[in-house]
C-alpha positions in Angstrom: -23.6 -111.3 30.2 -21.7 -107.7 29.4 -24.5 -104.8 29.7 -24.0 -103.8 25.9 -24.4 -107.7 24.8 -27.1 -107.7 27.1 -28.7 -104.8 25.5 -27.8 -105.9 22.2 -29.6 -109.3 22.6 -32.6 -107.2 23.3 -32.6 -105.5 20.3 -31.0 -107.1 17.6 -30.4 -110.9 18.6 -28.5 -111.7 15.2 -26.0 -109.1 16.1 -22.5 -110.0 15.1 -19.0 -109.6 16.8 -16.9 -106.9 15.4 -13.3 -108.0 16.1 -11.0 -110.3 14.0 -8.7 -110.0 17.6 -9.1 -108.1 20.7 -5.5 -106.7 22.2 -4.8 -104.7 25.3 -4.2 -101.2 24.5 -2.9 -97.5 25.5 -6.1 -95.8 27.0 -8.0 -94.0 24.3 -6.6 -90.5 23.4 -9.2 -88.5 22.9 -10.1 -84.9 22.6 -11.3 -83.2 24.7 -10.7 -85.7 27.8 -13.9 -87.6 28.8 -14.7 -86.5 32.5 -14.5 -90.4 33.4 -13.4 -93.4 31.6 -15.2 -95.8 33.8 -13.6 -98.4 32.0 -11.4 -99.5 29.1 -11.3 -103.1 28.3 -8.9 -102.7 25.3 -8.9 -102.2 21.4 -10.2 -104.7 19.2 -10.3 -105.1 15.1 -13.4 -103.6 13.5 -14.5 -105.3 10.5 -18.6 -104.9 11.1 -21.2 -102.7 8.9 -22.5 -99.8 11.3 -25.9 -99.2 12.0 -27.7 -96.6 14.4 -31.1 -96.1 15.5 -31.7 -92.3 16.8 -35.1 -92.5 18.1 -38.1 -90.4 16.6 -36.5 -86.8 17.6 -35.2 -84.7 14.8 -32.2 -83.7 16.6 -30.6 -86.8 17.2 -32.0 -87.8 13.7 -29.7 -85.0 12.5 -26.9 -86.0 15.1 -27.0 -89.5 13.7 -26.8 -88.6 9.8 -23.7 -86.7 10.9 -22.3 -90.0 12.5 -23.0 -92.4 9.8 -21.6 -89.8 7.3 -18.3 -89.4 9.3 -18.1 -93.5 9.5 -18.5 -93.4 5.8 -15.6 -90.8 5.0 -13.3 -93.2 7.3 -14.3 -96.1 5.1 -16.8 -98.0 7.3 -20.1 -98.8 6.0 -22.9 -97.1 8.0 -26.6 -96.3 7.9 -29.3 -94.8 9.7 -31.6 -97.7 10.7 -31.7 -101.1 12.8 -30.4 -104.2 11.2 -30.2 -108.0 12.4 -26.7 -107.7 11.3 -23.2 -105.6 12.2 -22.2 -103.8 15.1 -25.5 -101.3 16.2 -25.8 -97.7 18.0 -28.4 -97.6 20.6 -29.5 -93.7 21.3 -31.8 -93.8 24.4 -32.8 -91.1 26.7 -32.2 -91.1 30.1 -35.5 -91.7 32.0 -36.6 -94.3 29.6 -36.9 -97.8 30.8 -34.5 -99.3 28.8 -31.7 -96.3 29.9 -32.6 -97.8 33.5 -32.0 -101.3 32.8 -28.7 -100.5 31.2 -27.8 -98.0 34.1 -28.7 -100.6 36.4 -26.2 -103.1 34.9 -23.7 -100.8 34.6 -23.9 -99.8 38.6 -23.8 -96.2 37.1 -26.3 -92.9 37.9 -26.9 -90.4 35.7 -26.2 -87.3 37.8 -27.6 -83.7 37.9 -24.6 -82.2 36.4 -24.4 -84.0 33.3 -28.2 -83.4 32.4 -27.8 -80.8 30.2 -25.1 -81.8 27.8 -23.6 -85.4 30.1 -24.0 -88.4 28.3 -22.8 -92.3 29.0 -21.3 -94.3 26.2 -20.8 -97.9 26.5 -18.9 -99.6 23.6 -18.4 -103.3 23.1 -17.5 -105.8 19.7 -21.5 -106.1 19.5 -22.2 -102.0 19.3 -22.5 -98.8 21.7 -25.3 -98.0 23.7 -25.4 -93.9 24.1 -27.8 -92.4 27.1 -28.1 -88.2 27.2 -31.1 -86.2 28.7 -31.0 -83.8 25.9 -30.1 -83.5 22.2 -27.4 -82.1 23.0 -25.5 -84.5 25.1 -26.7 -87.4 22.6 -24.8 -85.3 20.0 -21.4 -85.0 22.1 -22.1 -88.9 23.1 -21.5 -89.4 19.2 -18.4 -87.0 18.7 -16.7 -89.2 21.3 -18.0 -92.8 19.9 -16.2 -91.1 16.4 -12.8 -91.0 18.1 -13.6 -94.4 19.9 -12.8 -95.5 16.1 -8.8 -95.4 15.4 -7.7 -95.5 11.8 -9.8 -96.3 8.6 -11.3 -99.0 6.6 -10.0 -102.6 7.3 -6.9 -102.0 9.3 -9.3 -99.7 12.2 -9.7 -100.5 15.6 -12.3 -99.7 18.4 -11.4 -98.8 21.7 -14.1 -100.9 24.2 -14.9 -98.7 27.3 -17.4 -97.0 29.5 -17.6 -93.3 29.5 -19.4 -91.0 31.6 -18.5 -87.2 30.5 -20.0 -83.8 30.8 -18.6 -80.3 30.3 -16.7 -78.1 32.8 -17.9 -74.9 31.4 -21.4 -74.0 30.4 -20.1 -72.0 26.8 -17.3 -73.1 24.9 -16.5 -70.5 22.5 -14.4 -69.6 19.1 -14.6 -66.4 17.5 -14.1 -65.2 13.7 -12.5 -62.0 13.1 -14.5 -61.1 10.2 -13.7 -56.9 9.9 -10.2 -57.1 8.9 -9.6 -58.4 5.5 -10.9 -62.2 4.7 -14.8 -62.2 4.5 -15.5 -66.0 5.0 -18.1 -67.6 2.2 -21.7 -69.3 4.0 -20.5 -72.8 2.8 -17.0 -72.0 4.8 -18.9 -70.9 7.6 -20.6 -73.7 7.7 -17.6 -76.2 8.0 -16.3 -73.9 10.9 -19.4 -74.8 13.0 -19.7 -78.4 12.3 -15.5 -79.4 13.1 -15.6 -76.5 16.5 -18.9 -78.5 17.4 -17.0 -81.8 16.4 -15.0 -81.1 19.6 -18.4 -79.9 21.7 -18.2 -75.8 21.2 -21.1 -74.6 21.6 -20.6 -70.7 20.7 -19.3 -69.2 17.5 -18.5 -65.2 17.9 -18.5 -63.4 14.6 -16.7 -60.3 15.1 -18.2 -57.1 13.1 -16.9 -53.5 13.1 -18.7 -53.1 9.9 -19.4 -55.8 7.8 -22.6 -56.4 8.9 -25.1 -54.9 6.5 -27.6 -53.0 8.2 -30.8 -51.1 6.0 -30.5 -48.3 8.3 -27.5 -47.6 7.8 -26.9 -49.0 4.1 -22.8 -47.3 3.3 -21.0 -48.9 6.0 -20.8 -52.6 5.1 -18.3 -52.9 1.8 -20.0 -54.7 -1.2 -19.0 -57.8 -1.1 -16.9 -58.4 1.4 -20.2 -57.9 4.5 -22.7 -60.9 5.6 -26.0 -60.2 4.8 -29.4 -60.9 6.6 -29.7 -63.9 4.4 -26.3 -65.5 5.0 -27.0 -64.7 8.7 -30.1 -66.4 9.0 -28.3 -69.5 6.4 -25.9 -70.0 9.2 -27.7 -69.7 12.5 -30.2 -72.3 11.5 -27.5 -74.3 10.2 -25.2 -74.0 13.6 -28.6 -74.8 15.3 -28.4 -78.5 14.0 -25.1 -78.7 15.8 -25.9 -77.5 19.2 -24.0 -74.1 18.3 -24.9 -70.4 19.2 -24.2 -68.1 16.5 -23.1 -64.9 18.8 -23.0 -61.6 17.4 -20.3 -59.4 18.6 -21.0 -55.9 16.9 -18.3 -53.0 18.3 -20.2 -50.0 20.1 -17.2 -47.4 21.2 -14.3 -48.3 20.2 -12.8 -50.0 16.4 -15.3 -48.0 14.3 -13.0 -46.3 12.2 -14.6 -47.9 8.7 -17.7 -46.5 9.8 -16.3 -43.0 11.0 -14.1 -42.2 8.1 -17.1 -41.7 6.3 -18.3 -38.4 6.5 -22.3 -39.0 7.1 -20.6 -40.3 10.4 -18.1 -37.7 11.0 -19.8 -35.6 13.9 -20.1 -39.0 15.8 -16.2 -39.4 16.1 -13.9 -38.6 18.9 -11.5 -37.4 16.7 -11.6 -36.8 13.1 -12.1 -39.9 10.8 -10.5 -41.8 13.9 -12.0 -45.2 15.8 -13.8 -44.2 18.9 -17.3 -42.5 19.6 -17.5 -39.4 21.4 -19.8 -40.0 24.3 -22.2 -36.8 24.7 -22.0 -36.1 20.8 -25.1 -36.3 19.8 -26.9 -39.1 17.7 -24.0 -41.8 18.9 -27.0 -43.4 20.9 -29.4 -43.1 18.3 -26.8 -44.5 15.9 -25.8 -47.6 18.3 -29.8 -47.8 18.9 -30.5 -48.5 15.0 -28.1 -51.2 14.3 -28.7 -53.1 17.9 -32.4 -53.5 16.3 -31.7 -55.2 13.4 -29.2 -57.2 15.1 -31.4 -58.7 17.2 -33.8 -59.4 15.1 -31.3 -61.4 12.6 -30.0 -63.3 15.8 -31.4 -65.5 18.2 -28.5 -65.8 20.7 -29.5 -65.0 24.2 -26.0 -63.3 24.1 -24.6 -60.2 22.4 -21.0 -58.8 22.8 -20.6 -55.2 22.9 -17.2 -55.3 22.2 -16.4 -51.6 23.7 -12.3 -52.6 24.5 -9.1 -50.8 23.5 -11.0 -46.6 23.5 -7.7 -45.5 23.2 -8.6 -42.2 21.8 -11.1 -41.6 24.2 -10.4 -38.0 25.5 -8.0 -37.4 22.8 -10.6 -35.4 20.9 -14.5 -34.1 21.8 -14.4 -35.8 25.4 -11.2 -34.1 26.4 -12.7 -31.2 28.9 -15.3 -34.6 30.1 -12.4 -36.3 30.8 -10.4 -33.8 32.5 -13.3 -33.2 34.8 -14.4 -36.3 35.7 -11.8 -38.3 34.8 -11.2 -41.1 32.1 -12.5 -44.4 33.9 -15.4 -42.5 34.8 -16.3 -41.6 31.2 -15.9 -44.7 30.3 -18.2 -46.9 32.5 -20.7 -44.3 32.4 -20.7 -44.3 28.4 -20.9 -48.1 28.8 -24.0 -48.1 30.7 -25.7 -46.2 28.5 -24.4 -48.0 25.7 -26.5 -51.2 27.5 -29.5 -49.2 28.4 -30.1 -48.1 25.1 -29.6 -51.5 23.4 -31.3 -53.7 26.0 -33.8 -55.8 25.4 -35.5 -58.3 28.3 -34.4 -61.8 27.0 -30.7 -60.8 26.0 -27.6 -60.8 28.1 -24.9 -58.3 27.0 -21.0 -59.2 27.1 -18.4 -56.7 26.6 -14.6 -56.7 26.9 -13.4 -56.3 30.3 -9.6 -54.5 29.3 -10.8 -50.7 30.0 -13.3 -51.0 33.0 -10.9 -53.2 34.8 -8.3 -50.5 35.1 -11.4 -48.7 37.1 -12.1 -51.2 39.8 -13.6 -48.8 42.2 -16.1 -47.9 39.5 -16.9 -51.4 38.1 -20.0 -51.4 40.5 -21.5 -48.7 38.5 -21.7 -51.4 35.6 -25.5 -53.4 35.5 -25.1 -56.9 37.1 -26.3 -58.9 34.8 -23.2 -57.7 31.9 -20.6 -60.5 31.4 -17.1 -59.1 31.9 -15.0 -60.9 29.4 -11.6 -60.5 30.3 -9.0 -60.6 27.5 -4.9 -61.8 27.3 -3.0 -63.6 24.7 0.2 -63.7 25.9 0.6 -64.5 29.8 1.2 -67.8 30.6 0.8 -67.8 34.8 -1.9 -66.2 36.6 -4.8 -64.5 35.3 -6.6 -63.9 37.9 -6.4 -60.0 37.2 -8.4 -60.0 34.8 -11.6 -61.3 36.4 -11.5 -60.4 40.2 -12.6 -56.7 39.5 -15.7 -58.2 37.8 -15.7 -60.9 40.5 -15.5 -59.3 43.5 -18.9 -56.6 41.8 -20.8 -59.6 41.4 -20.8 -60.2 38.2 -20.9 -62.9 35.6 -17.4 -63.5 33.7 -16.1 -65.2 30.9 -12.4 -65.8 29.4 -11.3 -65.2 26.1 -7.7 -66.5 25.1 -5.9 -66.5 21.6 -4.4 -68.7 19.4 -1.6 -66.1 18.5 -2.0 -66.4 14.5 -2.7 -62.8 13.7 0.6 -60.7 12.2 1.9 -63.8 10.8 2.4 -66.5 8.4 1.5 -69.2 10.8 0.4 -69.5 14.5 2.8 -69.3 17.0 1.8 -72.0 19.4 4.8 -71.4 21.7 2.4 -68.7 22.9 -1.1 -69.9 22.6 -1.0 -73.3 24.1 0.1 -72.1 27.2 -1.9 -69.0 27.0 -4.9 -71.2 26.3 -4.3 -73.5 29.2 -3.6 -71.1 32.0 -6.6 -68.7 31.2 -9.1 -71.5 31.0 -7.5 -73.1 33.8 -8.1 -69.7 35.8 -11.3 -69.1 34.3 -12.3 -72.3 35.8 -11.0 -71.6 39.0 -12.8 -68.0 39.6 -16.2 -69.5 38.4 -16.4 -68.3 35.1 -19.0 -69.5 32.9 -17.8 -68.8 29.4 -14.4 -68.9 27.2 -14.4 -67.5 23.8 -11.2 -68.7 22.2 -10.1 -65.3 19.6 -8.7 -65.8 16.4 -7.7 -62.4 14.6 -6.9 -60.8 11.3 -4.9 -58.1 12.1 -3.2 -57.6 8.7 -5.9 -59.1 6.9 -3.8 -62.0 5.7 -5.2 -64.6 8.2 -5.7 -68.0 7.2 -8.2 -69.3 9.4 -7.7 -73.4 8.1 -4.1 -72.7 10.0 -6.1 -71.7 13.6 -7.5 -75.1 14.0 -4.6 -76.1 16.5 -5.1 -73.8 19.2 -8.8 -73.8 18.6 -9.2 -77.6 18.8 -6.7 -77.0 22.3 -9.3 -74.5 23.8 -12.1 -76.5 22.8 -10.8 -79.4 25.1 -9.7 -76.6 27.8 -13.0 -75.8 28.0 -15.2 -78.6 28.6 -12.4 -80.6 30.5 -11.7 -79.7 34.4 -8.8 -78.1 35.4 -5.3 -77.5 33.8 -5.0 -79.5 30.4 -2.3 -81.1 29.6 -0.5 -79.6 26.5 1.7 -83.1 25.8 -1.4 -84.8 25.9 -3.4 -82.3 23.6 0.0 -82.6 21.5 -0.4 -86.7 21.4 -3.8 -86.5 20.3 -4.5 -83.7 18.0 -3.4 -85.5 14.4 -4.9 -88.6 15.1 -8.3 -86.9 16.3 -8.3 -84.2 13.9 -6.9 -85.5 10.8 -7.1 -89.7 11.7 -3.4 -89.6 11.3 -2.3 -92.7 12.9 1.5 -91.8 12.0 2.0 -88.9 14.2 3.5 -87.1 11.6 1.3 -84.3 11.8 1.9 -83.7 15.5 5.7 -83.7 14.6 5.2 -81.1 11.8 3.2 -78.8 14.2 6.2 -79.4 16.9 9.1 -78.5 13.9 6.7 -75.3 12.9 6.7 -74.6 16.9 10.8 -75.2 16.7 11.1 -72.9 13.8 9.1 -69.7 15.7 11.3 -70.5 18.8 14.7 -70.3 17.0 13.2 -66.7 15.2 12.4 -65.9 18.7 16.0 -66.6 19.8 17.4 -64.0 17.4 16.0 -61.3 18.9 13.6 -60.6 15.4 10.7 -61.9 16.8 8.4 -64.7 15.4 7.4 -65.5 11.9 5.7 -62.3 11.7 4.1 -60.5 8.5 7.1 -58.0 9.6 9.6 -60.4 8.7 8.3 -61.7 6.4 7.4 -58.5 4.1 11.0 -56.8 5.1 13.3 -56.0 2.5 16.5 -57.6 3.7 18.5 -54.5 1.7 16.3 -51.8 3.3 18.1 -50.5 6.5 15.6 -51.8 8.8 16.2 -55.7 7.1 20.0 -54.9 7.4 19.6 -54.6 11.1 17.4 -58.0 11.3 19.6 -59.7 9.2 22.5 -59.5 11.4 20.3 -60.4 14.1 19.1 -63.7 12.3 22.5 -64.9 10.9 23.4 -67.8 13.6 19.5 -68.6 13.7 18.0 -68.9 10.0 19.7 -72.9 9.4 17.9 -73.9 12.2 14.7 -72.0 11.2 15.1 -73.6 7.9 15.7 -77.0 9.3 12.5 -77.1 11.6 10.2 -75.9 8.4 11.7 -77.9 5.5 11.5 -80.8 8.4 7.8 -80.1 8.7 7.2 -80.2 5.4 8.8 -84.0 5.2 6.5 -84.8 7.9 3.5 -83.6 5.9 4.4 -85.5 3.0 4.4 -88.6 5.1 1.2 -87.6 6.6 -0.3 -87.2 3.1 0.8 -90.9 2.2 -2.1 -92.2 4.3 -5.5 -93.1 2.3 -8.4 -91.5 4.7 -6.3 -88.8 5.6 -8.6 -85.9 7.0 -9.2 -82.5 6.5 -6.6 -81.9 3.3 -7.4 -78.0 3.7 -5.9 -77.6 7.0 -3.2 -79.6 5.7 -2.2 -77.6 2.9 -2.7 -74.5 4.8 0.0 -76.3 7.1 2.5 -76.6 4.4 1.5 -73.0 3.3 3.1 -72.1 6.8 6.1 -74.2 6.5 7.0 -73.3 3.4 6.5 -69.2 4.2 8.6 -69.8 7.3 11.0 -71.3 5.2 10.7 -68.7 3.1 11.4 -66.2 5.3 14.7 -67.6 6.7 15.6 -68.4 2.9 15.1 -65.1 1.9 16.9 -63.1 4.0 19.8 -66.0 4.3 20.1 -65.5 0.0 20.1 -62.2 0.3 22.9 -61.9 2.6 25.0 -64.1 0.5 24.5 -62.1 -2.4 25.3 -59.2 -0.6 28.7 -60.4 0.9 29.6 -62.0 -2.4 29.5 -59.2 -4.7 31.2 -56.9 -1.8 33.9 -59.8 -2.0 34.5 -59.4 -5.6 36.8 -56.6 -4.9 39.1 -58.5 -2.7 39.8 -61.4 -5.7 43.0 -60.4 -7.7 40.9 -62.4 -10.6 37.0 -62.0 -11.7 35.2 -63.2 -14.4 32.0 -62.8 -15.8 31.0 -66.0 -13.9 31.6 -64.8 -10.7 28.8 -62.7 -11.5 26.6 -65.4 -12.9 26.1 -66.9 -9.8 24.3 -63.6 -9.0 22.1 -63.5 -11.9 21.6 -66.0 -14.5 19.9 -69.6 -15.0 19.6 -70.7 -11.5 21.1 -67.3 -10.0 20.6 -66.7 -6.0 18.5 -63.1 -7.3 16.0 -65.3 -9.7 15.6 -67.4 -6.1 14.3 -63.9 -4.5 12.4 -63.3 -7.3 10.9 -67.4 -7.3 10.2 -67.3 -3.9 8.2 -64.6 -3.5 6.0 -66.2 -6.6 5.6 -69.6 -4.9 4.2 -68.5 -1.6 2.1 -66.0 -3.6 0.8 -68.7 -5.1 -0.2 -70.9 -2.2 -1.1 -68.3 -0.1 -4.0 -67.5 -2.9 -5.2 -71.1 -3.4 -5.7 -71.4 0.5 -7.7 -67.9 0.9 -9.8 -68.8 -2.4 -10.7 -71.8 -0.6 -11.6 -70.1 2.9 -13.2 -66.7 1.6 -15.1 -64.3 -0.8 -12.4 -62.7 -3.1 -13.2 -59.6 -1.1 -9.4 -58.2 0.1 -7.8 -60.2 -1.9 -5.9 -58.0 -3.6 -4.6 -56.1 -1.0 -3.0 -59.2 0.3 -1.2 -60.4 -3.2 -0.2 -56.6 -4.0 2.5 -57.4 -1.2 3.4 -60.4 -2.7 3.6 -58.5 -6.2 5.6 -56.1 -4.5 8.4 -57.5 -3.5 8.5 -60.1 -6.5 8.7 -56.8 -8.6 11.6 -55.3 -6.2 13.9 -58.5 -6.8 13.2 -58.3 -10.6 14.1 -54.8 -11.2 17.2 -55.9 -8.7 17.6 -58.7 -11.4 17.5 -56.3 -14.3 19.9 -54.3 -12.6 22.7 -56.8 -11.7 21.8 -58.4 -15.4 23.3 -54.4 -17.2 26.1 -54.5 -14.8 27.3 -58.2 -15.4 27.1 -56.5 -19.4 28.7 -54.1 -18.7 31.7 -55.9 -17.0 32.2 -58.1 -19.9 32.5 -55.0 -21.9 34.4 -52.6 -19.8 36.3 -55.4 -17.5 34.8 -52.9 -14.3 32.7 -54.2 -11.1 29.8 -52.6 -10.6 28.9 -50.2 -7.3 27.3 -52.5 -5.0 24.8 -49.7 -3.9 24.2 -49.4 -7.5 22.6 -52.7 -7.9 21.1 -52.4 -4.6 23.5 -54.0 -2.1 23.7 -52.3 1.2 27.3 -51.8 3.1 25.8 -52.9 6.2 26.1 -57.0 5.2 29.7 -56.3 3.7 32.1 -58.8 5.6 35.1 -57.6 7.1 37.4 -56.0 4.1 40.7 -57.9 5.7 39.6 -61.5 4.8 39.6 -62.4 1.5 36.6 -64.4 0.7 35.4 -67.4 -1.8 33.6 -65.2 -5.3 30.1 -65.6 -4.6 29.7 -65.4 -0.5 30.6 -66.3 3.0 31.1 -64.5 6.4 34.8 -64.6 6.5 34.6 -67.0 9.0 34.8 -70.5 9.3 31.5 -72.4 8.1 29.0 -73.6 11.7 28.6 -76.7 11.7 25.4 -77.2 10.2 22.3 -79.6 11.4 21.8 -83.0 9.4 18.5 -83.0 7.5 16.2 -85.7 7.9 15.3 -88.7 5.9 11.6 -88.7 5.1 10.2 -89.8 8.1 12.2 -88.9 10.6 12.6 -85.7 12.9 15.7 -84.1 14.3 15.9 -82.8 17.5 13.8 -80.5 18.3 16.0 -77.6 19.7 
């Protein structure tokens, strides 16, 4: 007899077989990678009800109501409680004489390494049998036995294997930028810690520079757009139930500018109304001392980050003749340390961000042992092993922290972050580090975070699997896992939106960066990337209209997950589209009306195409409306309206510019039908820069003077072009 029928004909002898046919099928695809698939017998039709019996502890309680509820989205029926019927979840711990039995029959051991977040899962047609030490592996056992499940509803099918898994790295981190611009609500929070713990993180960083609101020190947070002891305490006991450490990460040198352009706070600053502490001033201690106490007694993490990186005006200002004497490294470290002693407390450990202190090697051993260095890069791709060894070779504890590459722009540029992600953690790995904590940030404060969940989801499965992940794999996997998309069309849309940045890249202009995006393609500065982008934008366009079919596909499927991140995907596609659109219109227009003067004939409906019903201007104009619009139904659903209206005041902006350039291309088209005279280009606007060459005589309305490229053949829905 099979060890989980044997197993099940202990406990529920009535149980029923699950599968209308059992077929031989592609190993499992799972994220992140199981440590060991002891064995995979195939896939096999699931038609059963679910049932699961947790035990008596209210942790795997908890972990099971999360299991039955995410059966139930997918279309399964599924309760919390032992039946005589349907396919049935054993929870056992290990120790227990029935995990022995089963161990036993399985030939397998339950080994040191996995005790404190390992688990075994056996699944079978007649139920899973899941054996953990701890609450926590019992938890992760069950975010794998989710993914066992492929598809929805009647037409789903469960993989049958053995798994015996446990983590590569001890804390598996992601970290919210929370000080520049989008102020997350509690309920959004809380979705962020149950999908990052979905894929076994087990550390959330909030980042604060000053929107955590502190009663000594009541001006600093804004109203509402600062967390509040309440919501803090709301969301650690709530990341608690999902084996997550809410870690506070509170800056203590440098990136206090919100605080020190105030002037209560003014004597504290290295330079006036500027970022960065002046160690020596007096009351900086005192001031870091009053805000450490009330953070730790609104967290419980064993861990606080310090933050302390990029003091770039350090000795700029107040420290200048400190600096000059004993030099800036020096300064710095020695500020750091008393930055730690001041704050310390006996049952924290204190992080900060390696990038300063490692440019001082020599005087890294001045540092307390027990910090964690967390060394910091988001673009490399090879070794990293920089970061850590001065860190390393003092003895000390060290963590990695990656990025996902979405701040500055309208959608993550995963060109950069997977491989970013993959060789850090790698490396991390490697050197013995302990720790990752995978950075999202809001640099502009325009930051969508339901578009981050790609290179998140990547690091999470960096992180707990050994070695060097594979990206093709992560790329195989992530739509089905994440969004149960059993059409791939979602991992094609991310690889088009991955296409698109690369072709931006190719120009020269960079990614799809809030720079492009926001620059006025008549300014001089968007005449110069204009001319850049020219031989690029069709294929831009290509890859992001191409995503967007293959989102529409995606939608098409009934227990299609997380619609959020979807739409935040299309927000991207269409802003990247956007972007190549709207500089690829305004070129047009530019060259056509500079044509005008080379036709021996003009009408007023040359100019129409211009202006008018359906005019290439009232596309500017559209365009910048439309992505305004989406860009404000996915923030409302992430964040407190708090900074919202800095964000759409670009948008109105530049809708504003292209009406007025309406208006003015409207009074000359009247005034050509009157007087029979072309306008001034530069009077409506239209720089000389994008005028084509004045010997070729040019169709009314546009064109380069040049022969037309060849241009790419759209898809039909449901197909991709090449990806070039």
């Amino acid at each position: 007899m099979r060890p989980i029928a044997l197993l099940a004909a202990l406990l529920l002898p009535a149980a029923l077989t699950a599968q209308a046919s059992v077929e031989p099928a592609s190993p499992p695809r799972l994220l992140p990678m199981p440590r060991e698939i002891v064995r995979f017998d195939g896939s096999a039709l699931f038609r059963a009800p679910i049932s699961i019996a947790p035990g008596s502890e209210r942790a795997d309680i908890e972990a099971a109501e999360d299991f039955a509820a995410a059966m139930r989205e997918r279309g399964f029926q599924a309760a919390l409680h032992a039946t005589s019927r349907g396919w049935h979840v054993t929870m056992l711990r290990n120790g227990s004489e029935q995990a022995r039995r089963v161990l036993a029959q399985l030939s397998l051991r339950f080994e040191a390494p996995m005790r404190e977040e390992g688990y075994i899962l056996v699944t079978d047609t007649t139920g899973a049998t899941l054996i953990a030490e701890t609450a926590a592996g019992a938890f992760y056992g069950l975010q794998t036995l989710k993914q066992l499940f492929v598809g929805a509803g009647t037409s789903a099918r469960l993989h049958r294997v053995t798994i015996r898994d446990w983590p590569a790295m001890r804390w598996r981190g992601a970290q919210d930028d929370i000080s520049r611009g989008p102020m997350p609500t509690i309920e959004y929070q809380k979705r962020q810690v149950r999908l990052l713990a979905s894929y076994k993180v087990n550390a959330f960083t909030l980042y604060f520079e000053h929107t955590l609101q502190f009663a000594s020190q009541p001006v600093i947070a804004p109203p509402g757009g600062s967390m509040s002891r309440e919501d803090v305490a709301e969301l650690v006991a709530y990341a608690k139930r999902y084996h997550v450490t809410v870690i506070p990460q509170q800056q203590t040198f440098g990136h206090l500018h919100h605080a020190l352009k105030l002037e209560l706070y003014a004597d504290l600053a290295e330079t006036p109304h500027g970022h960065v502490l002046a160690p020596g001033q007096p009351g900086t201690l005192q001031f870091t001392r009053g805000i450490f106490a009330e953070i730790d007694s609104m967290f419980p993490s064993p861990f606080v980050h310090l933050g302390a990186d990029e003091t770039f005006e350090l000795g700029a200002g107040r420290t200048k003749p400190m600096v000059a004497d004993s030099g800036l490294g020096r300064v710095y470290i020695n500020y750091l340390r008393d930055i730690v002693n001041t704050v310390r407390k006996p049952d924290k450990r204190y992080l900060f961000w390696g990038d300063i202190a490692m440019n001082s090697p020599e005087l890294v051993n001045r540092l307390p042992k027990d910090l964690i260095a967390v060394g910091w890069d988001y673009w490399s791709r090879n070794n990293f092993d920089r970061y850590l060894k001065p860190f390393r070779d003092a003895g000390m504890e060290t963590w990695v922290a990656p990025g996902v590459s979405n701040w500055n722009g309208v959608y993550p540029n995963s060109n950069t972050a997977l491989p970013n992600i993959q060789g850090f953690i790698r490396d991390g790995q490697r050197a013995g580090a302990t720790g990752v904590i995978n950075t999202t940030w809001d640099d502009w404060g325009d930051a969508i975070f339901e578009q981050v969940w790609y290179g998140l989801v990547f690091g999470a499965a960096a992180s707990w699997q050994s070695g060097e992940s594979s990206i093709p794999a992560f790329q195989a996997s992530y739509g089905l896992n994440f969004h149960g998309d059993t059409l791939g069309a979602i991992d094609a849309a991310q690889r088009h939106l991955m296409a698109a940045h690369a072709a931006l890249q190719r120009s020269g202009a960079g990614d799809a960066g809030s720079y492009l995006f926001f620059l006025d393609p008549w300014s001089d500065e968007g005449v110069i990337e204009t001319l850049r982008l020219r031989p690029h934008i069709a294929q831009v366009r290509i890859h992001a209209e191409s995503a967007l079919v293959q989102i529409a596909q995606a939608r098409t499927q009934r227990h299609l997950r997380e619609p959020s991140a979807v739409d935040a995907m299309e927000l991207g596609a269409r802003r990247i589209d956007w972007l190549g659109m709207k500089f690829q219109i305004a070129d047009e227009v530019a060259q056509g009306v500079y044509a005008l003067a080379t036709l021996d004939t003009v009408t007023w409906k040359e100019l129409a195409e211009f202006t008018g019903i359906n005019g290439k201007l009232q596309d500017m104009r559209d365009g910048w409306v439309l992505t305004r619009e989406l860009f404000e139904r996915s923030w409302r659903y992430e964040n407190r309206p708090y900074w919202l209206g800095n964000n759409l005041a670009r948008y109105d902006v530049e809708t504003q510019r292209w009406v007025e350039r309406i208006n003015a291309m409207d009074a000359a088209r009247r005034k050509f039908t009157r007087e029979r005279k072309l306008p001034d280009p530069q009077s409506v606007g239209v720089p000389s820069g994008l005028a084509p060459p004045r010997q070729a005589p040019m169709p009314c309305g546009g064109g380069s003077g040049r022969p037309p490229a060849r241009r790419p053949v759209p898809p039909t829905p449901g197909q991709s072009p090449p990806l070039t």
